[in-house]
C-alpha positions as CSV (number, residue, x, y, z in Angstrom):
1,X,-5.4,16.6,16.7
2,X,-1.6,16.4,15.2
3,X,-0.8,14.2,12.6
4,X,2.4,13.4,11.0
5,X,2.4,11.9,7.8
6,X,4.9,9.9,6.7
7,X,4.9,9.3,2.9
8,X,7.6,8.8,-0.1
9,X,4.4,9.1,-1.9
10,X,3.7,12.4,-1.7
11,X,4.3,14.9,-4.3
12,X,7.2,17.5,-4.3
13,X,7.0,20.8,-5.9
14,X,8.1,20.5,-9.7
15,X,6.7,16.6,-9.7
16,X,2.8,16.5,-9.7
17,X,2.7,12.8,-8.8
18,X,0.5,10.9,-6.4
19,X,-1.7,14.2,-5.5
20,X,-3.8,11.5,-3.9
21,X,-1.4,11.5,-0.6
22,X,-1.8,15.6,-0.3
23,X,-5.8,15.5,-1.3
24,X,-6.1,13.4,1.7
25,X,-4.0,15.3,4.1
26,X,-5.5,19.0,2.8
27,X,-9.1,17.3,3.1
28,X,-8.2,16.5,6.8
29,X,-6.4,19.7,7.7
30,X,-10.0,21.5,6.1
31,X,-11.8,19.3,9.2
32,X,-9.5,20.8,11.9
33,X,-6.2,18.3,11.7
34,X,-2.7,19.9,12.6
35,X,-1.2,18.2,9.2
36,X,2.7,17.7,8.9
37,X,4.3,15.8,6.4
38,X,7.3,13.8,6.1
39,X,8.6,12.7,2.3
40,X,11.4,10.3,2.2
41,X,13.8,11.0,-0.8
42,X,16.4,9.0,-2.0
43,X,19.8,10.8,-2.0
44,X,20.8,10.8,-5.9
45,X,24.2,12.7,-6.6
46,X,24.7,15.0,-8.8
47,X,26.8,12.6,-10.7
48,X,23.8,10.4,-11.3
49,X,21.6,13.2,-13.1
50,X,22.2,12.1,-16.3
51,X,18.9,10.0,-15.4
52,X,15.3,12.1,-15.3
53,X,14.4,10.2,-12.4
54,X,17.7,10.8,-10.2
55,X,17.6,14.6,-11.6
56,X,14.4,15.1,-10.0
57,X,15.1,13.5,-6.6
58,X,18.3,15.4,-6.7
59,X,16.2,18.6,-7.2
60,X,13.8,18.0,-4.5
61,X,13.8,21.0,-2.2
62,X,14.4,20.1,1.3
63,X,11.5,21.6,2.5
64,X,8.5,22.8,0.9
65,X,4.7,24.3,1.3
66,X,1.9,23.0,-0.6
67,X,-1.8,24.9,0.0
68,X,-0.4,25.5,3.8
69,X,0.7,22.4,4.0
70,X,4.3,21.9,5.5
71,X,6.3,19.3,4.0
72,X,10.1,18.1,4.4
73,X,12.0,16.0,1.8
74,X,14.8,14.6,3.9
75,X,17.8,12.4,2.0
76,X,17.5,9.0,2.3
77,X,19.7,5.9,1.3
78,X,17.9,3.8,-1.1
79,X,19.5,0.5,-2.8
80,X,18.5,-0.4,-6.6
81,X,16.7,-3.1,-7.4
82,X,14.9,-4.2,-3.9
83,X,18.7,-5.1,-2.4
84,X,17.9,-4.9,1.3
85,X,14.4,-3.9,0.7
86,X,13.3,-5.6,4.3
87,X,15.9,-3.1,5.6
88,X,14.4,0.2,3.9
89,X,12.4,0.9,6.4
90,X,15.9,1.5,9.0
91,X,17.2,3.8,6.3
92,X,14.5,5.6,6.3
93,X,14.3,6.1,9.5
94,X,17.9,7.1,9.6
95,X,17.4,9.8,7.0
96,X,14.1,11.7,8.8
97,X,15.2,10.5,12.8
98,X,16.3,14.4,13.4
99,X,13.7,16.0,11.1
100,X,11.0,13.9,12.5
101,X,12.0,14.4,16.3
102,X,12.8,18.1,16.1
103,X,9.8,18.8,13.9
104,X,7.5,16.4,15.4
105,X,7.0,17.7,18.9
106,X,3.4,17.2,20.2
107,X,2.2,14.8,17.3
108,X,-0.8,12.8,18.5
109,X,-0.1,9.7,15.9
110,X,2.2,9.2,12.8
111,X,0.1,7.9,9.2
112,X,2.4,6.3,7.1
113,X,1.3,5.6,3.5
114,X,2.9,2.3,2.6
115,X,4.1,-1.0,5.0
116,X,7.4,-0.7,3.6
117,X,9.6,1.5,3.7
118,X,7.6,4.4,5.5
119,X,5.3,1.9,8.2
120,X,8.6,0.6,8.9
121,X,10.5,4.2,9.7
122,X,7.1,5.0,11.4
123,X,7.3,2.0,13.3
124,X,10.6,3.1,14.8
125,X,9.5,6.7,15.3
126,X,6.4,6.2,17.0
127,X,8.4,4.6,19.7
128,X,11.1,7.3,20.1
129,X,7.9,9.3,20.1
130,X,5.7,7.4,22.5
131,X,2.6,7.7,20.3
132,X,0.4,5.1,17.8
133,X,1.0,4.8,14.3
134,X,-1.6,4.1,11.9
135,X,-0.4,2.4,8.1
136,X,-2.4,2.9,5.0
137,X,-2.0,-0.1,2.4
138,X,-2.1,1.1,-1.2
139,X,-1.7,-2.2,-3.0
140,X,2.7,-2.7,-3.2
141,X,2.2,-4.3,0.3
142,X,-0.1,-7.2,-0.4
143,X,0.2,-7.9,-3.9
144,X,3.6,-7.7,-4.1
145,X,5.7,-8.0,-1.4
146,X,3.9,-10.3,0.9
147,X,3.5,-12.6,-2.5
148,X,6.9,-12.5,-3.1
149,X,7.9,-13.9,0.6
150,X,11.1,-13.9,2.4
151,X,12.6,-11.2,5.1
152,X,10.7,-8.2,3.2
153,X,7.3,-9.9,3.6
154,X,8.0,-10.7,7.3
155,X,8.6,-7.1,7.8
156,X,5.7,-6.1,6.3
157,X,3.5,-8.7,8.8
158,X,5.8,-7.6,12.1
159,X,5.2,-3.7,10.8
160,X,0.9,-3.9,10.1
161,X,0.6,-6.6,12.8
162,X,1.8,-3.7,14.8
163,X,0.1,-0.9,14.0
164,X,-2.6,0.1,16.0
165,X,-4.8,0.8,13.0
166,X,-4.1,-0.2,9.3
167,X,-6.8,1.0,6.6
168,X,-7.0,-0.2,2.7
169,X,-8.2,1.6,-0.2
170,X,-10.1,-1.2,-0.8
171,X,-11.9,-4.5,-0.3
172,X,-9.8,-6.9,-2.8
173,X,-6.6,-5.6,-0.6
174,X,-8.3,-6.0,2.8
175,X,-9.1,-10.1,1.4
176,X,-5.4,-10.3,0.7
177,X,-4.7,-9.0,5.0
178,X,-6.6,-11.8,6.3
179,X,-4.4,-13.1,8.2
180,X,-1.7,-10.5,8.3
181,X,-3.7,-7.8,10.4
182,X,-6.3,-8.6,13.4
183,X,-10.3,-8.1,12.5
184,X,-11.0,-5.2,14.8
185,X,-7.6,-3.1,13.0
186,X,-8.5,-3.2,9.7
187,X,-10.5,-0.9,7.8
188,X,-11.6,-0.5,4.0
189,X,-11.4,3.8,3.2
190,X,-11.7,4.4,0.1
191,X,-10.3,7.4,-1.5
192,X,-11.4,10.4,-2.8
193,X,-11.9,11.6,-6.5
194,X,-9.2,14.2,-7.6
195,X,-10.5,16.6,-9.8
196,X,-14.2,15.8,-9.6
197,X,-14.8,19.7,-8.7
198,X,-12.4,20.1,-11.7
199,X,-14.5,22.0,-14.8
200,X,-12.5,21.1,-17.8
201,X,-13.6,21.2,-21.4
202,X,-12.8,18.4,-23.4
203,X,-9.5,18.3,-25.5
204,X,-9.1,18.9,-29.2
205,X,-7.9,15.2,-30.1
206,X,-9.0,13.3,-33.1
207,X,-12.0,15.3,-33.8
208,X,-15.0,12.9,-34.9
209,X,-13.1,9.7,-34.6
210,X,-14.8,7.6,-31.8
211,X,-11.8,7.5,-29.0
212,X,-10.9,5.3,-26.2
213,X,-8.4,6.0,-23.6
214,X,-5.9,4.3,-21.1
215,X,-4.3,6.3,-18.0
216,X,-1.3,4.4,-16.2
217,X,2.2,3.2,-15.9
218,X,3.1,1.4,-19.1
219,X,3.4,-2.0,-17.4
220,X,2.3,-5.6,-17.8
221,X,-0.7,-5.4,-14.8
222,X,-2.0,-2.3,-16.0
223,X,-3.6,-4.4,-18.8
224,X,-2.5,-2.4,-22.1
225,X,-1.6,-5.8,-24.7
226,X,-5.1,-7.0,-24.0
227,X,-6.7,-3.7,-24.8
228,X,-4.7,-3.3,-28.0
229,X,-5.7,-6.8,-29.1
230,X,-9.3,-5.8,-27.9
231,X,-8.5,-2.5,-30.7
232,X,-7.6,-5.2,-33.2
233,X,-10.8,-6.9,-32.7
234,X,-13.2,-3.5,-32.8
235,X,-11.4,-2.2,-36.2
236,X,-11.9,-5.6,-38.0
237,X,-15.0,-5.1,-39.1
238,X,-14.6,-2.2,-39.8
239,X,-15.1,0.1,-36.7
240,X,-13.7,3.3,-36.8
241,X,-12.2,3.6,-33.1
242,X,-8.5,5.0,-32.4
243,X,-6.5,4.6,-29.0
244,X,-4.9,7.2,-27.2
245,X,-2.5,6.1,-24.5
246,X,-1.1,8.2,-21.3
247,X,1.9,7.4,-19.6
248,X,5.5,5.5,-18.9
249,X,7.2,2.7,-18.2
250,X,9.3,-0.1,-19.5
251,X,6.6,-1.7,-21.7
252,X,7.0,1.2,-24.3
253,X,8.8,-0.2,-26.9
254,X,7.0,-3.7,-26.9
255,X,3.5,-2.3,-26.9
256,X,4.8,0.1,-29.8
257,X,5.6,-3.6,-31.8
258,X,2.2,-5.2,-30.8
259,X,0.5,-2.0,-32.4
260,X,2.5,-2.1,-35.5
261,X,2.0,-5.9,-35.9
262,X,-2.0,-5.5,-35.3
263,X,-2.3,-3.2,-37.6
264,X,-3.1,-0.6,-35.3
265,X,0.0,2.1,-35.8
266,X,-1.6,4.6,-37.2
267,X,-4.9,4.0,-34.7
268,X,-2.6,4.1,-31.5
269,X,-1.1,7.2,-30.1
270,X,1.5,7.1,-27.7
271,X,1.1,10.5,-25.2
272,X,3.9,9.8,-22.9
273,X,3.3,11.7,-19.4
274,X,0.9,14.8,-19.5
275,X,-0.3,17.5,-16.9
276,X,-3.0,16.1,-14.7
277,X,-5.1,19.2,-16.3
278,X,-4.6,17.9,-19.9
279,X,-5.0,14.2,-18.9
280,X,-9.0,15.3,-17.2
281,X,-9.2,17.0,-20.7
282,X,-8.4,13.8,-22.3
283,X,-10.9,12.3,-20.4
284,X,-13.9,14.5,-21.1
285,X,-13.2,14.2,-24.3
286,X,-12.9,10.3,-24.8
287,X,-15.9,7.9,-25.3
288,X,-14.5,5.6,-23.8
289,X,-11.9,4.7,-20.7
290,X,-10.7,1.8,-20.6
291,X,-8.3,0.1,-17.9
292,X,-8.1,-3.4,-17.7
293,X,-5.9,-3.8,-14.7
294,X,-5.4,-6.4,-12.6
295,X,-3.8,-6.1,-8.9
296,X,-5.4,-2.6,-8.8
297,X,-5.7,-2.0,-5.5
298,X,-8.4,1.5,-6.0
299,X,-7.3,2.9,-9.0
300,X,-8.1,6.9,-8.7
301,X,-7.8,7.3,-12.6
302,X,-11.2,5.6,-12.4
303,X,-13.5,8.0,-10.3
304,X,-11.4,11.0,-12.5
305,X,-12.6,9.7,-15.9
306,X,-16.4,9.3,-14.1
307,X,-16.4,12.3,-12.8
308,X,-16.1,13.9,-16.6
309,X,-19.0,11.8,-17.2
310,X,-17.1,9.3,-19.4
311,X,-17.9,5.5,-19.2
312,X,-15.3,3.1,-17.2
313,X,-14.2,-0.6,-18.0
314,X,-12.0,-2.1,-15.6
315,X,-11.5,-5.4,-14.0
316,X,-13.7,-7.8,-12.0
317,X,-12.6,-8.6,-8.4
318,X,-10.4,-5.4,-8.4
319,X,-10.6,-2.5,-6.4
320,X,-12.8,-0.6,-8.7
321,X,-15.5,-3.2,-7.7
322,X,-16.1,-1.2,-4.8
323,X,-17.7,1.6,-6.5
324,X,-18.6,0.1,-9.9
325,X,-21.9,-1.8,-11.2
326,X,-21.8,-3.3,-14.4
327,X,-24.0,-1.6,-16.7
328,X,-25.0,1.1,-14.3
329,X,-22.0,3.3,-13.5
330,X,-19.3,1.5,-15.7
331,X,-18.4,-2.0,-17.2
332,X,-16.6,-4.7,-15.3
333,X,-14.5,-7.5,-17.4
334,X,-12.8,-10.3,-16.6
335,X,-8.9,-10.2,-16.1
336,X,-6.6,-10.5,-18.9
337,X,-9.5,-11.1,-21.5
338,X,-9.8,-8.9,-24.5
339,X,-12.4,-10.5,-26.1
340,X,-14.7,-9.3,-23.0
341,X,-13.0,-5.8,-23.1
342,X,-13.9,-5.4,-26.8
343,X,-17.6,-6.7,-26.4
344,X,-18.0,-3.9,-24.1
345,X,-16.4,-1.0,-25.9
346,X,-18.6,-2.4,-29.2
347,X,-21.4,-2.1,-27.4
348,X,-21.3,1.7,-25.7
349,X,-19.8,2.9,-29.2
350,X,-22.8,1.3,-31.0
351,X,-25.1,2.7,-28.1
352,X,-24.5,6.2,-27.5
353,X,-27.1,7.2,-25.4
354,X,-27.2,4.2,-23.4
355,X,-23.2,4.9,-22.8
356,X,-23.7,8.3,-21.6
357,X,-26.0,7.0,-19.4
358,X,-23.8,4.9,-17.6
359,X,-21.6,7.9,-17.5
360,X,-23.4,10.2,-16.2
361,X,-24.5,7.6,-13.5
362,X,-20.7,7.5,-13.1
363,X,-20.6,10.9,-12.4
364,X,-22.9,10.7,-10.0
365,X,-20.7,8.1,-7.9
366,X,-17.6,10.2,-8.4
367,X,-19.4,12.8,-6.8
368,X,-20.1,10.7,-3.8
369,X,-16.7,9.8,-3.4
370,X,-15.2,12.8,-2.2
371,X,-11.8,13.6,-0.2
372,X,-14.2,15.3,2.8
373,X,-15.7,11.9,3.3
374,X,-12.0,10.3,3.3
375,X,-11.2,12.5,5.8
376,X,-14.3,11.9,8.2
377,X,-13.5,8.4,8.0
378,X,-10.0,8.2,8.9
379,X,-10.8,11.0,11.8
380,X,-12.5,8.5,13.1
381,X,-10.2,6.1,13.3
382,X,-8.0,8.2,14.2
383,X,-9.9,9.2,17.1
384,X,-10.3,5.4,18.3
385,X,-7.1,4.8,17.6
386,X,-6.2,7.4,20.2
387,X,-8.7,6.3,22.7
388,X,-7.1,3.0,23.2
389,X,-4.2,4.9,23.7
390,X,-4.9,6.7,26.5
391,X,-6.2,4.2,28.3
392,X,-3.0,1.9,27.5
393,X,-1.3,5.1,29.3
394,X,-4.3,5.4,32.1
395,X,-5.0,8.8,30.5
């Protein structure tokens, strides 16, 4: 079987960023797939490097080969701030068209990761190519764009409505596709665990001080204010906990001001981005991870921190539902509520055993979720997917 994936998501040599995309396709290329993948990259001239961001799309090699897998970066057009974002899909598929069709030959189905832009340039291609296409919905899809409304949501409907097969990470996305995408073509696969064969010794950080930690884009969903208000209320009676935070994003600053204003500046430590490595290092070495995050469609920073054997808290009615029981494997809160948040870090730092408990039972789920079984399942989609096919074509 031939696959081509078609992802912006995937990561490029010097950027380690969304592994998830390439775990999936190397776990199906270890069960016999014919793997080729397709990155869109925005074009960013060298005028425009002055930016980090731009620099490293501008750096991109063209083509690359990760762990035998071959993948081309092809320059595409991409507007700032959403302008034309129901067209992103066309300029996409004006940017790969020639890689895709000279590259392609003898692909049995196209897997893009994401409605928009990559279902829609997959959408387009699987025609020129006279084969299915299959769309993966990560979360961007249905809790943003389809909320937001307008020509980009009703190009996210006409792309999943026609895909022969769309699957979610999981079920709280799937609720939000009701609708949107028939019965019999949607499917809840749930990813794997990176790093749960990982052995990593935990990292030297804040020695003997009780530590929790946060993974993720420093934005308003993934939760951070209400965890440092849930800090504010631990250390008021006097609990010795500290913070350490991983990751980026426009929220810096502001979080920076909440933490001086609690109190809390010389408890909280800003980490910025890190080596996947050092962040699983982080992990094994916290007491604690805590990710209150709402619109969280899997969250694969989850199953890493269980499979180090550290106890989870994350959000009720969230993806992370799927694999996490209260009080068994991890801790479930409610949204936006740090009062809940600090009951539950309170009580695994006041009951050590009983926390590494619920971690190890964590890492016991980790271990179940693995990239292999990913694979299996989407084969077999795959598979039926192709099926109807063929008999479409009187194969």
């Amino acid at each position: 079987m031939n696959v081509l994936v078609v992802s912006h998501l995937y990561p490029t040599p010097h950027y380690e960023h969304h592994l998830f995309v390439h775990d999936q396709a190397r776990a199906l290329r270890d069960l016999g797939v014919d793997v080729r993948v397709i990155s869109p990259t925005p074009f960013a001239p060298r005028i425009l490097w002055s930016s980090p961001r731009q620099r490293r799309r501008g750096q991109t090699p063209r083509r690359a080969v990760r762990d035998g897998i071959a993948a081309e970066y092809p320059r595409v057009l991409q507007l700032p701030r959403r302008i034309l974002f129901d067209r992103s899909g066309d300029f996409v598929y004006a940017g790969l068209r020639r890689a895709a069709t000279l590259r392609a030959a003898g692909a049995d189905l196209i897997h893009a990761h994401q409605a928009l832009p990559d279902g829609a340039a997959a959408q387009r291609l699987a025609t020129d190519l006279n084969v299915p296409y299959v769309v993966t919905v990560h979360g961007a899809d249905a809790y943003r764009t389809l909320r937001e409304g307008g020509r980009a949501a009703g190009r996210v409907r006409s792309v999943l409505g026609g895909a022969a097969a769309v699957m979610t990470v999981g079920s709280s996305v799937a609720r939000l596709l009701d609708g949107v995408v028939a019965p019999e073509c949607l499917h809840v696969v749930l990813n794997g665990t990176s790093g749960s064969e990982a052995v990593v010794g935990p990292a030297d950080f804040l020695p003997g001080v009780p530590l929790v930690l946060i993974v993720g884009y420093l934005i308003e969903r993934k939760g951070h204010a209400y965890l440092l208000d849930a800090l504010a209320r631990l250390r008021a009676p006097g609990t010795d906990v500290a913070l350490a935070i991983v990751g980026e994003g426009v929220l810096r600053a502001g979080l920076e001001q909440q933490a001086a204003h609690l109190g809390l500046a010389d408890h909280v430590h800003f980490l910025s981005h890190l080596a996947h490595v050092e962040v699983l290092r982080l992990m094994a070495r916290a007491d604690v991870f805590a990710l209150p995050s709402w619109d969280e469609a899997f969250g694969l920073v989850y199953t890493e921190a269980m499979a180090q054997g550290t106890p989870v808290v994350a959000c009720r009615g969230e993806g992370p539902e799927d694999f996490i029981r209260h009080g068994e494997n991890g801790y479930l809160v409610p949204p936006r509520d740090a009062g809940a948040i600090a009951d539950v870090i309170a009580g695994a730092l006041a009951n050590p055993a009983g926390a590494r408990a619920v971690g190890e039972a964590g890492r016991r789920t980790a271990g179940e979720l693995t990239w292999q079984r990913n694979a299996e399942r989407q084969i077999a989609i795959y598979e039926q997917v192709l099926a109807v096919a063929g008999r479409k074509d009187g194969r």
